[in-house]
C-alpha positions in Angstrom: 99.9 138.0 119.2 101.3 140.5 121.7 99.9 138.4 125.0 101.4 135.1 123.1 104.8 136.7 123.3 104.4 138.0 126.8 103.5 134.7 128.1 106.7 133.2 125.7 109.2 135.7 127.8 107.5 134.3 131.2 108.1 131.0 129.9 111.5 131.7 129.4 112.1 133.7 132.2 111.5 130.8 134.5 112.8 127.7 132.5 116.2 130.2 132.1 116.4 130.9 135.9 116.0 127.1 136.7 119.1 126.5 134.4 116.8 124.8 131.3 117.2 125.7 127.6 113.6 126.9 126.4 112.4 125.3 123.6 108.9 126.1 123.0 108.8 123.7 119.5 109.4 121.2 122.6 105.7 120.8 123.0 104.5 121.8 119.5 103.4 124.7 118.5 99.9 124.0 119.4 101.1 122.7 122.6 102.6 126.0 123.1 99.8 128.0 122.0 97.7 126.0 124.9 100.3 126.8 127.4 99.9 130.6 126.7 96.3 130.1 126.5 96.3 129.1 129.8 98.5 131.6 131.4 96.0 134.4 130.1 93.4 132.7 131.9 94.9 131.9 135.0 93.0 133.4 138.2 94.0 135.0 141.8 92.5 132.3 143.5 94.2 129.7 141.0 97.7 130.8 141.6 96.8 131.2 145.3 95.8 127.5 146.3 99.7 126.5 144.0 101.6 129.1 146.3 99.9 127.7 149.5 101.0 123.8 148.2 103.9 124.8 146.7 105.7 127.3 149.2 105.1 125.6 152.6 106.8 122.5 150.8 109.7 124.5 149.7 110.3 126.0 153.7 109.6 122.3 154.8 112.9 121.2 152.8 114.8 124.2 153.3 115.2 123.6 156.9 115.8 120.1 156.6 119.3 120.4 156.0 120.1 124.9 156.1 121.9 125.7 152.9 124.6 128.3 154.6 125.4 130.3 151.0 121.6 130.8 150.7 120.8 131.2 153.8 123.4 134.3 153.8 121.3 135.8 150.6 118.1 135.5 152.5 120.1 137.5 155.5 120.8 139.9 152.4 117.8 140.1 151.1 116.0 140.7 154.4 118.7 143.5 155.1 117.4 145.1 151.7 113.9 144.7 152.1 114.1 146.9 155.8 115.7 149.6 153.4 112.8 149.6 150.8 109.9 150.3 153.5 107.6 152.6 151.4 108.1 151.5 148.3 105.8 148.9 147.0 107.6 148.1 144.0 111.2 147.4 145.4 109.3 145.3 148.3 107.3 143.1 146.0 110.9 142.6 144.0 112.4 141.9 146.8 109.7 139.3 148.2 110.0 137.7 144.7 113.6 137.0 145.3 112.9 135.9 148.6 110.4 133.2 147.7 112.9 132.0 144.6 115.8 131.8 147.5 113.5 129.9 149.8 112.7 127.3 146.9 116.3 127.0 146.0 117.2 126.5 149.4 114.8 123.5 149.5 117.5 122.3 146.9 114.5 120.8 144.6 114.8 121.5 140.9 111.5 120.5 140.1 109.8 122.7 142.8 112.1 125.3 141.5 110.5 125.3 137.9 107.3 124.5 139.3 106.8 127.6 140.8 108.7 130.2 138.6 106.3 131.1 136.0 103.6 131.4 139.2 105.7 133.8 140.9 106.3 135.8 138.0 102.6 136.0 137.2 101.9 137.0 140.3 104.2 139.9 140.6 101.5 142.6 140.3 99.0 141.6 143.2 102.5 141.7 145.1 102.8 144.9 144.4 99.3 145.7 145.1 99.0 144.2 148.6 102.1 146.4 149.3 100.8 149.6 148.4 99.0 148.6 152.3 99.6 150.1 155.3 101.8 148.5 157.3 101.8 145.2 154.6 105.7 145.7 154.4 106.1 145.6 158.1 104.1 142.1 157.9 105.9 140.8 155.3 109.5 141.6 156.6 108.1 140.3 160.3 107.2 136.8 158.4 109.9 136.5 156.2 112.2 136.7 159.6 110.7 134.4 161.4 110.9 131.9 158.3 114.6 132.3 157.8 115.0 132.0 161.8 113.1 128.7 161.3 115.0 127.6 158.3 118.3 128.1 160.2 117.4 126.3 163.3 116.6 123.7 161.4 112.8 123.7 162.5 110.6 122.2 159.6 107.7 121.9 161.4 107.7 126.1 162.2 109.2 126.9 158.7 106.2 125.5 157.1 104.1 127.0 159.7 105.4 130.4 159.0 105.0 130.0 155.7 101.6 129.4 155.7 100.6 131.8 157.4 102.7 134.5 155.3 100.8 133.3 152.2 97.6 133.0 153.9 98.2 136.8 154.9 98.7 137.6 151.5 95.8 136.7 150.5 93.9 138.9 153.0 95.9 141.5 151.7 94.8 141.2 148.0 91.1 140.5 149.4 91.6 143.7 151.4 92.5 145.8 148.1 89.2 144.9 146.8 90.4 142.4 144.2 88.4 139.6 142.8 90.3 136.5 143.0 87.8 134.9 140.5 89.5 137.5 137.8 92.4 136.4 135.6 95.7 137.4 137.7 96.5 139.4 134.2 93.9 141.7 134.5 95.3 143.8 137.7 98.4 144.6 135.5 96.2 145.7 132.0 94.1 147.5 134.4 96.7 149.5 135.9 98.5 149.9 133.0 95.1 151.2 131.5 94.8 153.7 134.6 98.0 155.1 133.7 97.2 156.0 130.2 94.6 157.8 131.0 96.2 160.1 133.7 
């Protein structure tokens, strides 16, 4: 009962942020149930292969026509992330928002929902991969050259750049000794277990 109404605030979460009422009768309540089912089983390697579709497509349409409001966040939130060097958590924040302004700059609402709920899954191998040396450095380097891209107008090297950040990222969790065949759910219970018992 407790994971069916975590997964119900993700849920919410993302259809909120993409500007949609959440209606989980919607679907049915079994239909619902399956959704959460899902979600709980859901695996590193899973979520990976969506962000590596999902988030080179959303750079691609960025920087076919530069949104300058969002592009002035990203310049904001790249400003932000050079102050947080050191501390996983703000970074992996801060790397959320970055990916959410990069798909709202591609100024598709259905890419936008799409990838919500994965991002927010994903939040604690974020964190974990940032806990690495020198990870923040790479991810601030990427993210700057995929908001350059983005405001030249470049498609081609936005995707390109993007790529190749999200491919990093998955050295990075590969690196920190986690299985990608294990549901993304269990880095965050197993963390969350390590603390208890400190």
């Amino acid at each position: 009962a407790d994971d069916l109404a975590l997964d119900a605030e993700i849920l919410q979460h993302a259809f909120q942020h993409a500007g949609i009422l959440f209606q989980p009768l919607a679907v049915g309540r079994r239909g619902f149930r399956l959704v959460a089912m899902i979600l709980q089983q859901v695996t590193f390697e899973e979520l990976w292969q969506t962000l590596h579709a999902l988030e080179p497509a959303a750079a691609d349409q960025a920087a076919l026509s530069p949104n300058t409001q969002v592009l002035g966040d990203l310049e904001d939130n790249l400003q932000r992330t050079e102050a947080a060097m050191g501390d996983s958590a703000a970074l992996a924040q801060l790397d959320l928002e970055f990916h959410n302004l990069i798909a709202e700059a591609s100024g598709n609402l259905a890419l936008q929902l799409s990838r919500q709920p994965i991002s927010t899954l994903f939040y604690p191998a974020f964190e974990h991969v940032l806990r690495r040396e020198n990870a923040g450095r790479r991810l601030l380097e990427a993210h700057h050259h995929i908001v350059d891209a983005i405001r030249a107008a470049d498609q081609a090297l936005a995707r390109d750049w993007m790529t190749k950040h999200i491919v990093d990222f998955k050295r990075g969790v590969e690196l920190g000794e986690v299985d990608l065949t294990q549901p993304v759910r269990n880095l965050g219970r197993g963390r969350q277990e390590g603390t208890g018992n400190d």
